[in-house]
VONU-330986 format. One line per field, with one value per atom (N, C-alpha, C): atom name; x, y, z. Coordinates in Angstrom, 3 decimals. Layout:
% residues N
at = CA; ... .
c1 = X; ... .
c2 = Y; ... .
c3 = Z; ... .
***
This chain:
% residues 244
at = N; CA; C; N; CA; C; N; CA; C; N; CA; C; N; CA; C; N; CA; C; N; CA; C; N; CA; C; N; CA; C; N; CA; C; N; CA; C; N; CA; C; N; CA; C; N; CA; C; N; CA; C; N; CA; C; N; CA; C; N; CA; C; N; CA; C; N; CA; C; N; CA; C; N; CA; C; N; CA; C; N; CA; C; N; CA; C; N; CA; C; N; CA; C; N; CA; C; N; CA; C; N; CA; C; N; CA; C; N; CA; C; N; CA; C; N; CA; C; N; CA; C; N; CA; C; N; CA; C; N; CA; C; N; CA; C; N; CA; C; N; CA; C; N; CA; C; N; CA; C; N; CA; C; N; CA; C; N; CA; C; N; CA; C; N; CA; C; N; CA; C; N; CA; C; N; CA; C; N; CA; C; N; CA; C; N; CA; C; N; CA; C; N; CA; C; N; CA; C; N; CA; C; N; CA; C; N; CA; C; N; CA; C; N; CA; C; N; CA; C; N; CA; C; N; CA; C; N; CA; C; N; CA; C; N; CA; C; N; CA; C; N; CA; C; N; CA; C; N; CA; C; N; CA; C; N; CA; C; N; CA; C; N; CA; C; N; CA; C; N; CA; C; N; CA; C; N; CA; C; N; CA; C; N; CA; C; N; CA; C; N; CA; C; N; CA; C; N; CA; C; N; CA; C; N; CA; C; N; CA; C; N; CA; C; N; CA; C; N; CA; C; N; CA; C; N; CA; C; N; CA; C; N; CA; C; N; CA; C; N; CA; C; N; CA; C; N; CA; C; N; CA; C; N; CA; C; N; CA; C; N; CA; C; N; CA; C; N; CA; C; N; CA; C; N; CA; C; N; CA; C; N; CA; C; N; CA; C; N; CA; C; N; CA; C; N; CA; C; N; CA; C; N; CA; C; N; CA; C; N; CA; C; N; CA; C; N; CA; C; N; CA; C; N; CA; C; N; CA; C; N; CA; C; N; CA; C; N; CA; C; N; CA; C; N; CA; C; N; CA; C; N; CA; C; N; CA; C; N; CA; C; N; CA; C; N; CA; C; N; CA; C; N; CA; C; N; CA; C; N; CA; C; N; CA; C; N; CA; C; N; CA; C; N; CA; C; N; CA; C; N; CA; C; N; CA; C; N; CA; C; N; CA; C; N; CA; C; N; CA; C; N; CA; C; N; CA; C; N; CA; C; N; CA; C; N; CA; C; N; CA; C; N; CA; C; N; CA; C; N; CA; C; N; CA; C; N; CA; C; N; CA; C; N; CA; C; N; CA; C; N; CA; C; N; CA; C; N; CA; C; N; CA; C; N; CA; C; N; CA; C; N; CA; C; N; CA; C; N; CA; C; N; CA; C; N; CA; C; N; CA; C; N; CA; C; N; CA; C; N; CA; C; N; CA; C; N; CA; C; N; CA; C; N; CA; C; N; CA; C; N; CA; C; N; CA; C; N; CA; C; N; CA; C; N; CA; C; N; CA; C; N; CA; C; N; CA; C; N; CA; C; N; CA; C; N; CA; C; N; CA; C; N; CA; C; N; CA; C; N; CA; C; N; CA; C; N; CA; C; N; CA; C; N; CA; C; N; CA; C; N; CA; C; N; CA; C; N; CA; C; N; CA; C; N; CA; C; N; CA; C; N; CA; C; N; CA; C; N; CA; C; N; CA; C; N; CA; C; N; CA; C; N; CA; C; N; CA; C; N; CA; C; N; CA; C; N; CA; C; N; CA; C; N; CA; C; N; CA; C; N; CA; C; N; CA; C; N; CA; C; N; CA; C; N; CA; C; N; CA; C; N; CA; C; N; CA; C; N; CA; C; N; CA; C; N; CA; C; N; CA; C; N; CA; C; N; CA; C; N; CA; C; N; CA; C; N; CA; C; N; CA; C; N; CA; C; N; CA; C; N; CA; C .
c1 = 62.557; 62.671; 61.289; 61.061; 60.370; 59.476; 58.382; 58.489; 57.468; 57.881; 57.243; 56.133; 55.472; 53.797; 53.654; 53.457; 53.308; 54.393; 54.619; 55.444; 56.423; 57.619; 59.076; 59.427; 61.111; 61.849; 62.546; 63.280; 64.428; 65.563; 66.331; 67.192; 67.998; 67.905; 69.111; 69.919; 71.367; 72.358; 72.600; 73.413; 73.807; 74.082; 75.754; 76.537; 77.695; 78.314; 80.070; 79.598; 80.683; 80.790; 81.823; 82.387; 83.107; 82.310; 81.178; 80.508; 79.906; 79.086; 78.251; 78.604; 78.462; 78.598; 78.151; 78.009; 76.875; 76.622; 78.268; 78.100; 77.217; 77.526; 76.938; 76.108; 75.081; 73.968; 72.809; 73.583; 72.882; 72.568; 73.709; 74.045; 72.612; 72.863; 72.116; 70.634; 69.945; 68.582; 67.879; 69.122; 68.453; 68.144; 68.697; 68.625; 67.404; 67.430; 66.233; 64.976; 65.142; 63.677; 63.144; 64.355; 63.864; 63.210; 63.652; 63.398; 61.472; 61.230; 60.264; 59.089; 59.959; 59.085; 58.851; 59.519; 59.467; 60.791; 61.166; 61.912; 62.598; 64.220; 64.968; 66.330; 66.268; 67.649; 68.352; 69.755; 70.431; 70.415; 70.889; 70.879; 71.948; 72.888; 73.809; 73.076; 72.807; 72.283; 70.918; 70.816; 69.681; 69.168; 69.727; 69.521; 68.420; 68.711; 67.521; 66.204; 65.572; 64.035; 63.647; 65.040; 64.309; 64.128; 63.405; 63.259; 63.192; 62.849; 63.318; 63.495; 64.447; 64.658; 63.652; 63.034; 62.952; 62.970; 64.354; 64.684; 64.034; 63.817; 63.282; 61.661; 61.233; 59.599; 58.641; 59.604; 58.752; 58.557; 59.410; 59.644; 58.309; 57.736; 57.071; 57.033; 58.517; 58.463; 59.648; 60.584; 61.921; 62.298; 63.547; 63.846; 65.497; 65.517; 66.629; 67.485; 68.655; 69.772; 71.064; 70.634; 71.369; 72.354; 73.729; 74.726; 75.283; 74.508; 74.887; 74.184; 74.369; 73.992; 73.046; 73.896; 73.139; 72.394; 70.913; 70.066; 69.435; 69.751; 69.502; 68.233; 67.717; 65.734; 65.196; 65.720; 65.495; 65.207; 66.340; 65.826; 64.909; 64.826; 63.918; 62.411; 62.233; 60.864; 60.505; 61.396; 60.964; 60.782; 61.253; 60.933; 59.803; 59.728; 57.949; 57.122; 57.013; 56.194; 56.110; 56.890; 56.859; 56.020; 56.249; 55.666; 54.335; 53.837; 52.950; 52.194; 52.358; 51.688; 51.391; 51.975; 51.559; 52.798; 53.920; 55.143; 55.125; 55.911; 56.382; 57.676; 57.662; 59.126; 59.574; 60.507; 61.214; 62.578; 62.257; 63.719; 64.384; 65.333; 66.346; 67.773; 67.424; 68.816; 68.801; 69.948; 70.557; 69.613; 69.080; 68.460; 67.516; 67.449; 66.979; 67.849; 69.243; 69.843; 69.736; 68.883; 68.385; 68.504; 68.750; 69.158; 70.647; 71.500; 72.803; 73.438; 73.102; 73.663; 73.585; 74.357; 74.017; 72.665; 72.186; 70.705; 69.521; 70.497; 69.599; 68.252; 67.750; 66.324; 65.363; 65.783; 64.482; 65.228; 66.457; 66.956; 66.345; 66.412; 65.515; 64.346; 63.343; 62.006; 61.174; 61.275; 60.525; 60.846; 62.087; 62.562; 61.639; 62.095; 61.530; 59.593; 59.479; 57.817; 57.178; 58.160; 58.324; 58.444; 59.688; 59.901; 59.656; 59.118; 58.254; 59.215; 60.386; 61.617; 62.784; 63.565; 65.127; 65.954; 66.904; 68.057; 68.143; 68.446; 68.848; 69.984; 70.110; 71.506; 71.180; 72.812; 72.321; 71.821; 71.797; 71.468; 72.216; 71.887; 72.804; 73.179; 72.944; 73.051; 74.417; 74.945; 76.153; 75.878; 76.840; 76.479; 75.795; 75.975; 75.612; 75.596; 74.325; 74.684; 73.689; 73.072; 71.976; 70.346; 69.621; 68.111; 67.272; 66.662; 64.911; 64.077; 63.523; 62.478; 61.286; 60.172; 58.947; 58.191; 57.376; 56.294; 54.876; 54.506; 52.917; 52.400; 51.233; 50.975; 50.011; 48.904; 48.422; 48.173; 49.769; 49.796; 50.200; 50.526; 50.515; 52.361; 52.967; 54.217; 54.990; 54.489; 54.398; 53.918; 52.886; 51.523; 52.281; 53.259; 53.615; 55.093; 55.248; 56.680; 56.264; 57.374; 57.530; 58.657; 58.408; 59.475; 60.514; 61.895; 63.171; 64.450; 65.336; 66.711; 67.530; 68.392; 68.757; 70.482; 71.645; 72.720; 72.779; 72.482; 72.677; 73.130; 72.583; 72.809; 71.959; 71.929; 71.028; 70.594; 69.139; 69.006; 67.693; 67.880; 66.818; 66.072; 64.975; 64.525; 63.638; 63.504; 62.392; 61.426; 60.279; 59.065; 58.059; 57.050; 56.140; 54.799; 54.060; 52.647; 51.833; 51.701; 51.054; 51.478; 52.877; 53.416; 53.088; 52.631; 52.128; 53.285; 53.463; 54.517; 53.689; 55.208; 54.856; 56.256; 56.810; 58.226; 58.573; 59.106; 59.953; 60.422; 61.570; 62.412; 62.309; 63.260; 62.523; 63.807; 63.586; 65.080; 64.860; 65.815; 65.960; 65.074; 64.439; 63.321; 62.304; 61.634; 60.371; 60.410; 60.011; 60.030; 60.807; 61.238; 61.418; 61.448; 60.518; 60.368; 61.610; 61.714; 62.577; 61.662; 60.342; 60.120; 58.290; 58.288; 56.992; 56.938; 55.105; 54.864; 53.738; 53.467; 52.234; 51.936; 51.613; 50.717; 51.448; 51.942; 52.298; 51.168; 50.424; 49.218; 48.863; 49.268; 48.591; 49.458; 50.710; 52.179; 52.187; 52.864; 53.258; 54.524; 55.036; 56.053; 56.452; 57.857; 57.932; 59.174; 59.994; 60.894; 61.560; 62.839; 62.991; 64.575; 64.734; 66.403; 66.712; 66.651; 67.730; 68.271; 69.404; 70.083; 71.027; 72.306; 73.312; 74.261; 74.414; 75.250; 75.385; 76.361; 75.717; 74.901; 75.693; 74.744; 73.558; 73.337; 71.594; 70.893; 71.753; 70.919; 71.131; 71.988; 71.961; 71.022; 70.208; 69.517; 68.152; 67.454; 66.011; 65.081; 64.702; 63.809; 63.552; 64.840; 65.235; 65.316; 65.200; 64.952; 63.408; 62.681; 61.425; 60.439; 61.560; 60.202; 61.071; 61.756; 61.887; 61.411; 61.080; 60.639; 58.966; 58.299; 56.920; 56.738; 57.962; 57.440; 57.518; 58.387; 58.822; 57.044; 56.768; 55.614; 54.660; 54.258; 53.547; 53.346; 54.371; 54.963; 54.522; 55.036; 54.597; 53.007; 52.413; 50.757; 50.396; 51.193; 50.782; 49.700; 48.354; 47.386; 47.973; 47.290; 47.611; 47.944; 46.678; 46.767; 47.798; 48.352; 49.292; 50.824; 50.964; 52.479; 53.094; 51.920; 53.188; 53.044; 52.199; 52.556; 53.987; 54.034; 54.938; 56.376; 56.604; 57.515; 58.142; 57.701; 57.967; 58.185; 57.521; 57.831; 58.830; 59.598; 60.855; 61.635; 63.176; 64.079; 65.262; 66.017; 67.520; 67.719; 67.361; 67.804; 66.909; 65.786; 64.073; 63.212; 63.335; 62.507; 61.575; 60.437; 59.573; 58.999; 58.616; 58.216; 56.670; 56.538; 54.937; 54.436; 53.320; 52.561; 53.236; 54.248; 54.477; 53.743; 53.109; 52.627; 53.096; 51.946; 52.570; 52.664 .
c2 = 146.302; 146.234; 146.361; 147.310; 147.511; 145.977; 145.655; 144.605; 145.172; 144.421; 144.357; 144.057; 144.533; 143.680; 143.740; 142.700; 142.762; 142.098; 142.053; 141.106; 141.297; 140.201; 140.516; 139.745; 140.016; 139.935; 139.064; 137.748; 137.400; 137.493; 137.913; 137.906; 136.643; 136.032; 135.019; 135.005; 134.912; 134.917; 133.414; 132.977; 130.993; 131.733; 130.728; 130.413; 130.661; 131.364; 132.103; 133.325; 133.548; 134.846; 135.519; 134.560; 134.581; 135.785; 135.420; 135.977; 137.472; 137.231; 137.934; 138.556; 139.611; 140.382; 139.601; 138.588; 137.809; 138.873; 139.297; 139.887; 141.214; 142.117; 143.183; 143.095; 141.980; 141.826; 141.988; 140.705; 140.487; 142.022; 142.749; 144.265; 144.981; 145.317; 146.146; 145.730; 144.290; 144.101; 144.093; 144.046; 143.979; 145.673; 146.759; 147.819; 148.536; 147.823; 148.239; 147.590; 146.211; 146.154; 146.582; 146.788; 147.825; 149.592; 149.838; 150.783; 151.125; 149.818; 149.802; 149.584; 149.398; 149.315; 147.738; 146.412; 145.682; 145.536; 145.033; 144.485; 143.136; 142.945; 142.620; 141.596; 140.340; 139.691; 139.399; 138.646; 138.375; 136.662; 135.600; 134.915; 134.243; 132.981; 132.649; 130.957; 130.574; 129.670; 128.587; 127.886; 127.049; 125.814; 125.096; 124.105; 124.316; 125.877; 126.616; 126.020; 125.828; 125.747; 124.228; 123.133; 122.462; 121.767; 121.437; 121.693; 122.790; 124.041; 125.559; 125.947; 126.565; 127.089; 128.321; 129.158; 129.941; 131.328; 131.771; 132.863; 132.358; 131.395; 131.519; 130.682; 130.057; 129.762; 131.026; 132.122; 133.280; 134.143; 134.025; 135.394; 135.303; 136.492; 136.081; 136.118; 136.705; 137.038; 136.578; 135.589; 135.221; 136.126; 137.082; 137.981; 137.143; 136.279; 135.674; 136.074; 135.787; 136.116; 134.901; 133.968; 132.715; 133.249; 132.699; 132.699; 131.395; 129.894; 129.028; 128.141; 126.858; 126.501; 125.075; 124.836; 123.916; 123.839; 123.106; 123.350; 122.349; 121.538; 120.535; 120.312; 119.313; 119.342; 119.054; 118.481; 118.680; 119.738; 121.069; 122.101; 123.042; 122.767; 123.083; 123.000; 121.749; 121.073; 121.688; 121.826; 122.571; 123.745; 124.529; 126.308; 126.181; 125.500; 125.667; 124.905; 124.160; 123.754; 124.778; 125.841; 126.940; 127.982; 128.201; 129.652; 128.996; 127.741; 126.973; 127.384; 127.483; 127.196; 129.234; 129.968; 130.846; 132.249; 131.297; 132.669; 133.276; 134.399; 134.936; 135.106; 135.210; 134.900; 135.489; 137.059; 137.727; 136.968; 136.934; 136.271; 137.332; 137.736; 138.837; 137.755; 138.567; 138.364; 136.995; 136.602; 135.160; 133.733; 134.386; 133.123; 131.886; 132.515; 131.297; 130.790; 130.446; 129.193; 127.728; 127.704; 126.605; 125.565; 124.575; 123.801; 123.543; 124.378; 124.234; 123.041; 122.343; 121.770; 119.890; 119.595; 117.762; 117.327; 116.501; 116.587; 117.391; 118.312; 119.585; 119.929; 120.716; 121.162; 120.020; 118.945; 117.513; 118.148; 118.392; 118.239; 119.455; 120.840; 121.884; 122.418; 120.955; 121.379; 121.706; 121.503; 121.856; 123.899; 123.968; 125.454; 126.209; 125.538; 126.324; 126.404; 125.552; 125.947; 126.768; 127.281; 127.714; 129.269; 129.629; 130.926; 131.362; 130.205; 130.621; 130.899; 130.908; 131.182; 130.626; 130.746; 130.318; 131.219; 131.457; 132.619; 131.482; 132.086; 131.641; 131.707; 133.035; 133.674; 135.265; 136.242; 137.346; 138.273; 137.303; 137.821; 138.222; 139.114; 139.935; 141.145; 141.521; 142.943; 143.534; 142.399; 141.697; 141.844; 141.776; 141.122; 142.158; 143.689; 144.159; 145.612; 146.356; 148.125; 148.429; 149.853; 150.487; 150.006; 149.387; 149.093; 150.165; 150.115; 151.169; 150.429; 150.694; 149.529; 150.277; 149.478; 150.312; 149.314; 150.074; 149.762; 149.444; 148.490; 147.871; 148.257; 149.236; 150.002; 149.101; 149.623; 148.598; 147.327; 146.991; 146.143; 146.754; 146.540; 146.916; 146.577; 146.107; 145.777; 147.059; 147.892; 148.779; 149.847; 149.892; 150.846; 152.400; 152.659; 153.779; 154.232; 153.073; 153.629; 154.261; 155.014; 155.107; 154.481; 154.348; 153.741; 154.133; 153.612; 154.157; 153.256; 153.864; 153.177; 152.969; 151.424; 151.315; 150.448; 150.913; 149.883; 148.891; 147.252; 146.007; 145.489; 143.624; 143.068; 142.919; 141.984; 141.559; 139.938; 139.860; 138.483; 138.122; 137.050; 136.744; 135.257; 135.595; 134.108; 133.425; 132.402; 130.706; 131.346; 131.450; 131.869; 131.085; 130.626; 129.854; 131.004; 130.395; 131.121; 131.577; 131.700; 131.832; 133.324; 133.598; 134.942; 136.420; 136.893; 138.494; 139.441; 139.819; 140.434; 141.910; 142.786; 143.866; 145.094; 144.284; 145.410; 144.834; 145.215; 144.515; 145.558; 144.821; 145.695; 145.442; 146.482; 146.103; 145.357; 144.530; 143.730; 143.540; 143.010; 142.799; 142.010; 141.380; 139.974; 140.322; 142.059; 142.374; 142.983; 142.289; 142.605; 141.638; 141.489; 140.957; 141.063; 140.626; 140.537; 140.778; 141.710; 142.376; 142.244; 141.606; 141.599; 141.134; 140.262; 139.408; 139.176; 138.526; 138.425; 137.158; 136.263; 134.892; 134.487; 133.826; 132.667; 131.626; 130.967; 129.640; 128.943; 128.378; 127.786; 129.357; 128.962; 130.319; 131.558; 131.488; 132.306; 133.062; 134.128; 135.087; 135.101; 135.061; 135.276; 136.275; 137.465; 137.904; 138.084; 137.794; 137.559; 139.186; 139.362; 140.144; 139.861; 140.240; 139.585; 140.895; 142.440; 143.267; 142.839; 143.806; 143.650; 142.765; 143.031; 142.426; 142.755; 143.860; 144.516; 146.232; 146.891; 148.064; 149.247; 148.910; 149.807; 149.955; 148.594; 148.394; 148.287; 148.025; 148.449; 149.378; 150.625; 151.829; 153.084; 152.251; 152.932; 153.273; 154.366; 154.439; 153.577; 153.868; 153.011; 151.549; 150.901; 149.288; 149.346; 150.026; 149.759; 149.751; 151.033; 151.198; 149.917; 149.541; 147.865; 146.984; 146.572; 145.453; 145.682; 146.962; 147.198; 147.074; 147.285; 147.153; 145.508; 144.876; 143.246; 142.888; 143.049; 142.228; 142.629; 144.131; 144.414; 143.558; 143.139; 142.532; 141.111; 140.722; 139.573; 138.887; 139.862; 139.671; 139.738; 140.537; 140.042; 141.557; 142.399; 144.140; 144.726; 145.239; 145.394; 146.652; 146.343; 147.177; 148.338; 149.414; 150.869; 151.392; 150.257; 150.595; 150.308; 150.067; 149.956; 150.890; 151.532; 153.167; 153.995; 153.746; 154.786; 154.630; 153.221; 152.598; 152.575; 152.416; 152.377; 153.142; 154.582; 155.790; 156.962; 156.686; 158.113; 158.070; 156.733; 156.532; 156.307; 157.460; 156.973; 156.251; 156.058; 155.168; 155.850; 155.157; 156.062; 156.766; 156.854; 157.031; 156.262; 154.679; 153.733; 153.643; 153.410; 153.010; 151.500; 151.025; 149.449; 149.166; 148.576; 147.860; 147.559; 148.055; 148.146; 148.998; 150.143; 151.335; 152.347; 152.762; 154.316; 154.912; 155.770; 156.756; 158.070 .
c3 = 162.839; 161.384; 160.764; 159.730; 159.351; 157.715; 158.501; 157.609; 156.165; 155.187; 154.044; 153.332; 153.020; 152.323; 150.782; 150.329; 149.079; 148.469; 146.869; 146.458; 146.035; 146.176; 145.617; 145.132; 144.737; 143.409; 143.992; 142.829; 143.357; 141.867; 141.819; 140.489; 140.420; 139.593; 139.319; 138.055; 138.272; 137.700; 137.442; 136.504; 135.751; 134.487; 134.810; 133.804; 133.326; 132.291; 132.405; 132.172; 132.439; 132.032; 131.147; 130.033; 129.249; 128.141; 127.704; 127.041; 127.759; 129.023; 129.718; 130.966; 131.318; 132.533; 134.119; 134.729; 135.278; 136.634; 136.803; 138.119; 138.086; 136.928; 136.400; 136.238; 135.858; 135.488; 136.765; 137.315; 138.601; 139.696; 139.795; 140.320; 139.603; 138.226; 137.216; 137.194; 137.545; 137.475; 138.707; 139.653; 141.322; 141.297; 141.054; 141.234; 140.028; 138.778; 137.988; 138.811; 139.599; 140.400; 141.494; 141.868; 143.367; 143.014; 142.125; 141.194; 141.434; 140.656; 140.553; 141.967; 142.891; 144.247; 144.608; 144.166; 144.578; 145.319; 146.772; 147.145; 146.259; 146.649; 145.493; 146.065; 146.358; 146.132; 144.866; 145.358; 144.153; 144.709; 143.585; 143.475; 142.368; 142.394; 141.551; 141.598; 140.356; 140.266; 139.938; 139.202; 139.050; 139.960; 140.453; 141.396; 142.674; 142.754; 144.002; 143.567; 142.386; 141.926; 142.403; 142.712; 143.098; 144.739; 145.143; 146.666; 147.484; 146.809; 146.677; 148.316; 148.823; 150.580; 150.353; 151.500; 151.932; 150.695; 150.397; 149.658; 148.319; 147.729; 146.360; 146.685; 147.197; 147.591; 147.606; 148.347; 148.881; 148.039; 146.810; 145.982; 145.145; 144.971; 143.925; 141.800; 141.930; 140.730; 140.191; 139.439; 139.672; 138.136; 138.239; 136.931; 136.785; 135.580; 135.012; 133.931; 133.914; 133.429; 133.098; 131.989; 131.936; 130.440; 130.586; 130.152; 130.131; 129.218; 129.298; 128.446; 127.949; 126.801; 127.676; 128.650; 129.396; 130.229; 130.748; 131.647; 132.188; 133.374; 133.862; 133.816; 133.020; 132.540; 134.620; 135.126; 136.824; 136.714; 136.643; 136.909; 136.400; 134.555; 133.984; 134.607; 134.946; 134.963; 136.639; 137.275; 138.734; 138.905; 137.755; 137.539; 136.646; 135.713; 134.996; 135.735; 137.007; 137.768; 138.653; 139.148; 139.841; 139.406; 138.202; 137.161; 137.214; 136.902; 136.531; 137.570; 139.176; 140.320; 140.495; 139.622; 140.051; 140.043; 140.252; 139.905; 138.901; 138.938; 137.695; 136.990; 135.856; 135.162; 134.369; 134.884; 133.239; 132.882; 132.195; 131.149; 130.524; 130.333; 129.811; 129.051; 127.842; 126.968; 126.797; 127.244; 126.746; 127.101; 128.534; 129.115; 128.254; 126.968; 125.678; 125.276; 125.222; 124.894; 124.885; 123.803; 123.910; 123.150; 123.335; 121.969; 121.201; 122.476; 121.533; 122.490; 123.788; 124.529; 124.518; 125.323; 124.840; 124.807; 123.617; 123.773; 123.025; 122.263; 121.672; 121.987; 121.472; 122.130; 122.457; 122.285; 123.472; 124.815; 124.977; 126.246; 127.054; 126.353; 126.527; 126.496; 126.374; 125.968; 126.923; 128.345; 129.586; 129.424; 129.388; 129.620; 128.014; 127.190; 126.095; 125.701; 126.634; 126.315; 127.192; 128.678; 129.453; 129.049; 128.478; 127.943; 127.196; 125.944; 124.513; 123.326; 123.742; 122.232; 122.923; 121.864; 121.654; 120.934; 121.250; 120.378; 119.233; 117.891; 116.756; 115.978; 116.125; 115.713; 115.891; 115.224; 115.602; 114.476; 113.082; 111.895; 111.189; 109.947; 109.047; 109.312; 110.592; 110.588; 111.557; 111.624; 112.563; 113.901; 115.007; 116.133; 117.302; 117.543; 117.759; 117.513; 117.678; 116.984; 118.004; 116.881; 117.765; 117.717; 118.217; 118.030; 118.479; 117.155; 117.431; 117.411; 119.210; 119.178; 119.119; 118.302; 118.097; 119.491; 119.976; 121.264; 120.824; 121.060; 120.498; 122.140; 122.513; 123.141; 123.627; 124.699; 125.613; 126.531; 126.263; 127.462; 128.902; 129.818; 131.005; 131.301; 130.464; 130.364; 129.539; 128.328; 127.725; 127.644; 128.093; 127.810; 128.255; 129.417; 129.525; 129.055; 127.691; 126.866; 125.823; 125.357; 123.667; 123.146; 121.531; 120.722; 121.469; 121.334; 121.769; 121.410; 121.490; 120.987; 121.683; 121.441; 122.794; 122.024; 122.518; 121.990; 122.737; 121.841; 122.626; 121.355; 121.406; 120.675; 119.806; 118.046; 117.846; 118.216; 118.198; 118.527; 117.478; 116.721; 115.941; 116.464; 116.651; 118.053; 117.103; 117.375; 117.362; 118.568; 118.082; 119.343; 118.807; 120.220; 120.034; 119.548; 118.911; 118.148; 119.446; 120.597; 121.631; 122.661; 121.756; 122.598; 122.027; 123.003; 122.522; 122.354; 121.446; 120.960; 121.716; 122.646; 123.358; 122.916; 121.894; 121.704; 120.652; 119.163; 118.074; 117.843; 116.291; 115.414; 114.470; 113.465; 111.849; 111.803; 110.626; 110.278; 108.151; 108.473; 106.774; 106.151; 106.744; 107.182; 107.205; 108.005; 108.326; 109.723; 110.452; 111.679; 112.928; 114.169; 114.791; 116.488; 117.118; 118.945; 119.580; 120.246; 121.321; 122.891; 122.891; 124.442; 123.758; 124.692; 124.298; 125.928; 125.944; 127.142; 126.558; 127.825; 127.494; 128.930; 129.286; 130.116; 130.352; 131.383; 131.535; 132.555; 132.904; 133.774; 134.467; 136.002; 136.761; 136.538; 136.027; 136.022; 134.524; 134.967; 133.561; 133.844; 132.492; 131.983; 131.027; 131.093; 130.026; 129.629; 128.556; 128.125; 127.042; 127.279; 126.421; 125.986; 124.620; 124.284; 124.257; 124.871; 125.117; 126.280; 126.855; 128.278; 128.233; 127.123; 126.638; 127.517; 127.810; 128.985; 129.337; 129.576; 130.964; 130.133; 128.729; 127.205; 127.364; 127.807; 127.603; 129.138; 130.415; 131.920; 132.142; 131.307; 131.961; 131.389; 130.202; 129.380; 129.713; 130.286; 130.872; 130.394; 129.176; 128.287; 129.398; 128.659; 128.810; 130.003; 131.140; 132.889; 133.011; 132.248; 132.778; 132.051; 130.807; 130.117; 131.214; 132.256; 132.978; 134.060; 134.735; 135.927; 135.411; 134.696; 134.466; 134.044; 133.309; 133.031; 134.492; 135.653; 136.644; 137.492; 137.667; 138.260; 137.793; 136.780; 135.906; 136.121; 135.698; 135.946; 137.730; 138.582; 140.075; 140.649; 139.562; 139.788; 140.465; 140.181; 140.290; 140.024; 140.737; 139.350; 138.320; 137.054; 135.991; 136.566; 136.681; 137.360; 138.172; 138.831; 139.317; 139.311; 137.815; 137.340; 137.015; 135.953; 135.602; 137.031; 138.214; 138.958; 139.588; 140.096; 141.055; 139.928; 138.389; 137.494; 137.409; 137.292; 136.948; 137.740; 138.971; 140.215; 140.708; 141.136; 142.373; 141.633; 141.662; 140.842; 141.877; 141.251; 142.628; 143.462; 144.302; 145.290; 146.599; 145.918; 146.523; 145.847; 146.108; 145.786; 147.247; 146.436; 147.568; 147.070; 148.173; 148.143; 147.764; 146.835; 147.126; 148.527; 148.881; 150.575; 151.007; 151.131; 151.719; 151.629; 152.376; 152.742; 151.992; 150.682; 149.759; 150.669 .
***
């Protein structure tokens, strides 16, 4: 068996799926990160972060997908002690629910200073259409997109003053963050509220900004994100540490 060098992905799925695709999700982000040349599990669950086995200790980049209002502050406080020590953390879509569960946002405050926002509502523009997202250029999460449009939802977020806005939209309001990126101790994090469902993972754009946050996110150097983002499509992925 051919072994691996360099760093990988673990995807995790939590919560119903009344609302959210979980299984689809989980399917649709393991395959946008392998994409990108990191090796890629799936995962169902929060409880892994604490005492973490093997499959989530090793990963270096954890890409989430929560569909749930509740979040055991245990588990909160053992995934931002994780990111803290050095992991990395994309957040997609829903995974800011924060504040609607027993306890309201005291109960969520480890997770939310963690991810830097909270969903709010989905605004006036009703619940979901088409978004044109404009691209704030030079980050290494962005730097090799353009604007583009993508059908999801809307999401109007609570964000902390400390997050670098790397993607917004215009709204009736002004403007509003579609994908921000910050600092948690040694760990990056980057959060984005597209990727509502297959509208929005089957859309190039919205694969190539999660495959460059997760690279990113995993501690990739810069120079070498749009190479590794953009050359291997499904199917002819190549791995971080493989022989070009």
């Amino acid at each position: 068996m051919k072994l691996r060098h360099g760093p990988s992905a673990l995807v995790i799925v939590e919560g119903t799926d009344l609302h959210h695709d979980l299984l689809g999700a989980a399917l649709a982000l393991q395959e946008i990160v392998i994409e990108g040349g990191l090796p890629a599990a799936r995962a169902v669950g929060l409880d892994r972060f604490v005492d973490p086995m093997p499959a989530t200790a090793e990963a270096d980049v954890y890409v989430l997908y929560r569909s749930s209002v509740t979040f055991d502050p245990v588990q909160q406080r053992a995934l931002s002690e994780l990111v803290a020590a050095g992991k990395g953390l994309v957040a997609v879509h829903a995974s800011n629910l924060f504040g609607f569960g027993p306890g309201g946002l005291a109960a969520d405050r480890a997770a939310y200073e963690l991810v830097g926002s909270r969903y709010l509502s989905h605004g006036d523009a009703g619940s979901e259409g088409r978004i044109e997202v404009s691209v704030r250029g030079g980050h290494p999460v962005t730097k090799h997109l353009d604007d583009f449009a993508v059908d999801d939802e809307y999401y109007v977020l609570e964000y902390a003053p400390d997050v670098q806005v790397v993607a917004e939209r215009r709204t009736s309001e002004g403007t509003e963050p579609v994908a921000y990126v910050r600092e948690h101790g040694a760990g990056r994090v980057c959060y984005t509220s597209l990727g509502h469902d297959a509208r929005a993972w089957g859309n190039p754009w919205f694969r190539q900004l999660v495959r460059q946050a997760v690279l990113w996110a995993a501690g990739v150097d810069d120079d070498a994100i749009g190479t590794w983002s953009t050359r291997w499509p499904l199917g002819n992925a190549r791995f971080i540490g493989d022989p070009v």
